[in-house]
BAPA-669573 format. One record per residue (C-alpha): x, y, z. Coordinates in steps of 0.001 Angstrom, whole numbers, padded with zeros to 6 digits, always signed. Layout:
% BAPA-669573
XYZ...
END
This chain:
% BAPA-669573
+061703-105717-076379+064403-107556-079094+065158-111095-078449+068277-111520-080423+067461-115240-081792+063992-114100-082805+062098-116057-080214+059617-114768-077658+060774-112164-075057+059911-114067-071549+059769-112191-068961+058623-114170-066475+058885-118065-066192+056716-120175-063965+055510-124122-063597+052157-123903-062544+052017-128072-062239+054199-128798-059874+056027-131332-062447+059164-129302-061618+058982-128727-057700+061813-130344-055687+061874-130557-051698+064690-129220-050315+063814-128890-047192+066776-131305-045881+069677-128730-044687+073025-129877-044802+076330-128056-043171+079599-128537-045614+082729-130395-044768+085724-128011-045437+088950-129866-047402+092329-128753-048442+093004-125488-049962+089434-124218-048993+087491-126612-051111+083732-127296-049640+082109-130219-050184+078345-131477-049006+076988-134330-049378+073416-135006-051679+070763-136861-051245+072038-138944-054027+074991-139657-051810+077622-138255-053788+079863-135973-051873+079386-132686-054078+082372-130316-054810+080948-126657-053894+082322-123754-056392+085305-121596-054192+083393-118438-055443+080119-118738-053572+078889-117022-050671+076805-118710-048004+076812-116532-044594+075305-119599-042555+076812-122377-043962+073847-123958-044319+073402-125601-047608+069218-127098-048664+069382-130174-050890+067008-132292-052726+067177-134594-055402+065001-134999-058905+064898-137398-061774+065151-135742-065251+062445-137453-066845+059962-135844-064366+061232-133246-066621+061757-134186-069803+059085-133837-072845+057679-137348-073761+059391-136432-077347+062680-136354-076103+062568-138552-073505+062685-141835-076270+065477-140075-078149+067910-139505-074313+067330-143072-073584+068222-144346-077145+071513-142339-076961+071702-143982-073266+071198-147218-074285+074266-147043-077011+076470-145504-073943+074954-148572-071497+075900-151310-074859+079506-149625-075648+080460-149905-071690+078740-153402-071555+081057-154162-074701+084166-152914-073350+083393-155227-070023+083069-158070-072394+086536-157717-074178+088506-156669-070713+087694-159873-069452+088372-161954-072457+091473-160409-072378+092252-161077-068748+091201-164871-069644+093512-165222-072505+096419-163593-070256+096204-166255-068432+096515-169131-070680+099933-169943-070206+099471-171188-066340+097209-174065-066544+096294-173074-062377+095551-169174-063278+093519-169976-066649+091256-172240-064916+090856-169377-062065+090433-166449-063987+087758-168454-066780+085772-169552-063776+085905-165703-062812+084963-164924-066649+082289-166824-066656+080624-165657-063159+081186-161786-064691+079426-162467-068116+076575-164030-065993+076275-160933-063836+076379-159056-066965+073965-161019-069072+071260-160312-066196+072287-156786-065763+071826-156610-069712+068674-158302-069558+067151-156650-067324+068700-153074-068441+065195-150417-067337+066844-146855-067639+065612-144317-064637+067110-141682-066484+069086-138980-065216+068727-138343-061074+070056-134762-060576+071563-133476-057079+070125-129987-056437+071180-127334-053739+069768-124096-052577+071066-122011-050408+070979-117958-049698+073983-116087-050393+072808-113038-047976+070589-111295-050984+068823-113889-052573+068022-117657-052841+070138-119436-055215+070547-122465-056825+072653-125144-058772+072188-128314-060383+074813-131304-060495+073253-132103-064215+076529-134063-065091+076356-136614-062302+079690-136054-061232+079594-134609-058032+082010-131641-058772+079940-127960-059012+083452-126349-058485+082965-124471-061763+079409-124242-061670+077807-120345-061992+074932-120016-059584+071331-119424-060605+068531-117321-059149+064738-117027-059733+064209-116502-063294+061985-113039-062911+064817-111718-061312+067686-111792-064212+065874-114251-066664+068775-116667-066660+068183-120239-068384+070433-123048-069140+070237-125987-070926+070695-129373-068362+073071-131096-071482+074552-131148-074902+072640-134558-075058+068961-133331-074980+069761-129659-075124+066680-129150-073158+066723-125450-071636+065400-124372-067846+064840-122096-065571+064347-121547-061517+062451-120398-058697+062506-120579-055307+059628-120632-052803+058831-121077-049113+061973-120022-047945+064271-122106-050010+061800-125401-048968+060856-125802-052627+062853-125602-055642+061085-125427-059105+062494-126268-062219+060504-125398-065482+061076-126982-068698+059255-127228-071561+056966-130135-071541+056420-129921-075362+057065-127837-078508+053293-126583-078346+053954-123959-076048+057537-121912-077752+055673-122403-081031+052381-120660-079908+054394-117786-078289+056418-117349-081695+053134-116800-083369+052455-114147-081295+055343-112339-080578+058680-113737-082208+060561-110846-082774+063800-110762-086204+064557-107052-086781+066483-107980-089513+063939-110776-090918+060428-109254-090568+058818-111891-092608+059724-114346-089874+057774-112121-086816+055108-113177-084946+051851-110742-085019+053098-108401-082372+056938-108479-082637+058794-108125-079315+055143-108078-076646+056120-109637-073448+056085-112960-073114+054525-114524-069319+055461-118105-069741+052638-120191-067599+053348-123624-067800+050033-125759-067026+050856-128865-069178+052250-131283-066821+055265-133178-067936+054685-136269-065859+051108-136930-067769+053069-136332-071439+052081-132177-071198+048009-132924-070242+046602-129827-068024+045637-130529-064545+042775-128786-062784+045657-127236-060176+047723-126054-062728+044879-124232-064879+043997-122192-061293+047298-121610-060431+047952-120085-063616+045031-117904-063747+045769-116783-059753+049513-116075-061140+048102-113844-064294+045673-112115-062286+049148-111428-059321+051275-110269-062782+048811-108148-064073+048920-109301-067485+047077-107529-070371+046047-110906-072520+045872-114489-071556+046240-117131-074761+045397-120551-074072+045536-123348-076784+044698-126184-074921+040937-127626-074815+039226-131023-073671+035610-132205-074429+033257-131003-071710+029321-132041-071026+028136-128710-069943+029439-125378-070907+029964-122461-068352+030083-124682-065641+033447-125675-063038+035797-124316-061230+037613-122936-064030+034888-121607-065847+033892-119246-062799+037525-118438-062311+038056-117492-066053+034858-115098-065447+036569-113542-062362+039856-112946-064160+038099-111282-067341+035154-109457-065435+036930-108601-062189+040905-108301-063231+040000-106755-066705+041815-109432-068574+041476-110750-071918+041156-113819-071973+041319-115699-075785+041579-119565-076315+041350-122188-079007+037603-123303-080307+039027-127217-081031+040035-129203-083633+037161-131737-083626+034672-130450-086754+033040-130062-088815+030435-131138-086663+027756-129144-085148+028366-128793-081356+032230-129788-081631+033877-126992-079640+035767-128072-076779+036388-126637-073212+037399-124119-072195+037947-122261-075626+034215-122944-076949+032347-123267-073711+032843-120400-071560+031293-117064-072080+033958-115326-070835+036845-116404-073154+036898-115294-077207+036697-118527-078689+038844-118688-081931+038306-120883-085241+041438-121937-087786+040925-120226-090848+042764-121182-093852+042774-118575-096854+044076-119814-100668+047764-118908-100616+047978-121022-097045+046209-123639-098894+049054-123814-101797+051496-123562-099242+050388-126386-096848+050136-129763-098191+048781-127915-101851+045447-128140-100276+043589-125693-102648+042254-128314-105005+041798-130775-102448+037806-130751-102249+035093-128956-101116+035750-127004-097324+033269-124764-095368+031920-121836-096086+033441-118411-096320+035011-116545-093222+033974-112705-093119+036957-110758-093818+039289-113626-095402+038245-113614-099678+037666-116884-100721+039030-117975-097205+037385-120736-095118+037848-122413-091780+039570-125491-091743+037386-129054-092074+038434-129965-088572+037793-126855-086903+035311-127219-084274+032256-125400-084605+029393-124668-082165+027120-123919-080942+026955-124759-077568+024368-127282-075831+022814-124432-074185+022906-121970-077471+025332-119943-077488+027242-119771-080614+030046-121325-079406+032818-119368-081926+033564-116113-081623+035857-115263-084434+038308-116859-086537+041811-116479-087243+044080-118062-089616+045171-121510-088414+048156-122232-089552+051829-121311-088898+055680-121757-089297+056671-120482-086154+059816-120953-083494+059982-124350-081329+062481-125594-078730+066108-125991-078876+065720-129528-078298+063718-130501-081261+066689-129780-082763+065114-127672-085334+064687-123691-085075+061048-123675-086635+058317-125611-087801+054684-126045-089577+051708-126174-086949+048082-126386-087751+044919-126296-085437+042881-123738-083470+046302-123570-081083+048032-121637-083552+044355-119412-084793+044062-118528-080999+047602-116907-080596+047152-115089-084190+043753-112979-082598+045607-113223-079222+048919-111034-080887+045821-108954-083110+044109-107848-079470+047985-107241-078195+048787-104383-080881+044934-102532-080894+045381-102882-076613+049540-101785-077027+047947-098847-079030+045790-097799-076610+047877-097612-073995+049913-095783-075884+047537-092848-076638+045732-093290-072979+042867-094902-074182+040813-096879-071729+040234-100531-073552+038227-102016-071523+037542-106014-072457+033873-105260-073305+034746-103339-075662+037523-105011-077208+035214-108056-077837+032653-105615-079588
END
């Protein structure tokens, strides 16, 4: 159960969006060089240095090709292409002063100078439109798969270079939970899995800081810090990513059933989700009537975030506020998280009392119900704020989070430890009567 840097303990890893899936379903056969060096060539072109050490029985090698900011969060996506840009201007530079140079060189021969400025001249032309026109794809990453007679692996040329010689293979994250980070430049960590029979490659990534920050709150884990844990230190982390990172981290209606059909195949205890749109009519859709199935007919708990759109009557949003089967959680916000957070406890008036938090209240914005068709909407509240853990490539270790996404994980990590305990002493907790 310890996570050594205090984050989450993930146990399993999976893109539910499909923002991460690569085809290789193109099989290639390597070319073999001097000294026993392998190379293939990706769909990128670039003939692709294959590391001595690995094993591939049939020689057949699966490639496919994917652009990093399919990838990327939309937060660190500006801040790669800035850092980009200065490489692109430094090179563009350096052109600039090589060929002044080669004019002046040729000063002395009255023939050559003429030659060599009307060659000047044609290259700072080429360059002025290249620099004008400068639109920056981003990284494009070769990727190969292949099986090395156990199990599917993979590697990714994240450099650009072409040479994997001293690359260390991966393999589907559930099986040794590797990760790596695709540079020192966005410092962006991944993981892998491989499906149809090496036909698909997907790469997950974080497609914002939401999700690491949310997963602190309920389980970040420092033996030696406790004031830093999450509400149950060390539970098991299944990562389901259903924010899409080609639509800046919005959930798609795929990715919300693939994640519940993946929960349901894991057999996880709890499901926290702290993501929520507006919705006309409550307890209706797809996902509604899937959400039932999981908690009804799978046993699973299933808690979410009531919005952030109050203080409005009839403000919760979908799916945390308006679906029966889900606990729907308000942010709470008691006096010493008011002097902590923006030294809010003087501020003005704020809602009335929460049951269980003295002289607590929910946050102005939280959304409240009830429903159109009157149900209360809210089921509890939790508090609704949070200094938790976020991504590597923030390039911070924690930060402040408000909104019903961080009150949903707190009762989410609350359910974990009285459902931990029952397991513990063979008590039956069923979800009926963990919501009474």
């Amino acid at each position: 159960m310890t996570c050594p840097d205090g984050r989450p303990k993930v146990i399993e890893c999976i893109d539910c969006t499909g923002s991460g899936d690569v085809d290789t379903s193109s099989v290639v056969k390597h070319a073999d060089g001097v000294d026993g060096a392998r190379t293939v060539t990706g769909l990128s072109g670039r003939a692709i240095l294959l590391n001595p050490a690995w094993t591939n029985p049939t020689g057949e090698w699966r490639v496919g090709l994917k652009q990093a900011l399919d990838l990327f969060p939309r937060g660190l996506e500006g801040r790669v292409k800035a850092e980009r840009k200065k490489a692109w201007d430094a090179n563009v530079h350096a052109a600039r002063v090589a060929i002044k140079k080669t004019e002046a060189a040729a000063a002395g021969d009255a023939k050559k100078a003429a030659a060599a400025k009307k060659e000047a001249e044609a290259c700072l032309v080429v360059m002025d439109g290249a620099d004008e026109g400068y639109d920056d794809p981003g990284p494009v990453f070769d990727c190969l798969v292949w099986h090395d007679g156990a199990e599917w692996c993979v590697a990714l040329d994240t450099e650009e270079t072409g040479d994997l010689s001293g690359c260390e293979a991966m393999v589907s994250y559930h099986l040794r939970r590797q990760f790596r980070r695709f540079s020192s430049l966005d410092n962006l960590n991944y993981s892998v899995s491989v499906h149809e029979d090496g036909a698909v490659l997907s790469i997950c990534a974080d497609a914002g800081a939401h999700g690491t920050h949310v997963a602190g709150i309920v389980a970040a884990f420092h033996p030696d810090q406790p004031e830093l844990n999450g509400v149950a230190p060390g539970a098991q982390i299944v990562s389901l990513k259903i924010g899409d990172s080609r639509l800046g981290s919005m959930e798609t209606g795929v990715g919300l059933e693939r994640a519940l059909i993946e929960a349901v195949r894991l057999k996880v205890d709890l499901i926290n989700m702290s993501y929520g749109e507006a919705s006309a009519l409550p307890n209706k859709g797809r996902f509604a009537r899937l959400a039932e199935e999981v908690v009804y007919k799978h046993g699973i708990v299933f808690v979410s975030s009531a919005g952030n759109n109050g203080p409005a009557l009839t403000t919760v949003g979908a799916p945390g506020g308006t679906s029966t089967a889900l606990i729907s959680v308000a942010a709470a916000v008691t006096p010493p998280m008011m002097e902590a957070q923006y030294s809010a406890l003087a501020s003005g008036p704020v809602p009335g009392p929460v049951r269980g938090l003295p002289g607590g209240a929910t946050y102005t914005w939280s959304s409240v119900g009830p429903t159109s068709d009157g149900d209360r909407g809210v089921t509890i509240a939790a508090p609704g704020g949070a200094i938790s853990p976020v991504p590597t490539w923030t390039l911070n270790s924690k930060q402040l989070m408000n909104g019903t996404s961080m009150s949903s994980p707190n009762a989410c990590g609350a359910l974990a430890l009285v459902v931990g305990a029952a397991k513990q002493k063979g008590v039956k907790c069923s979800v009926h009567l963990l919501r009474r």
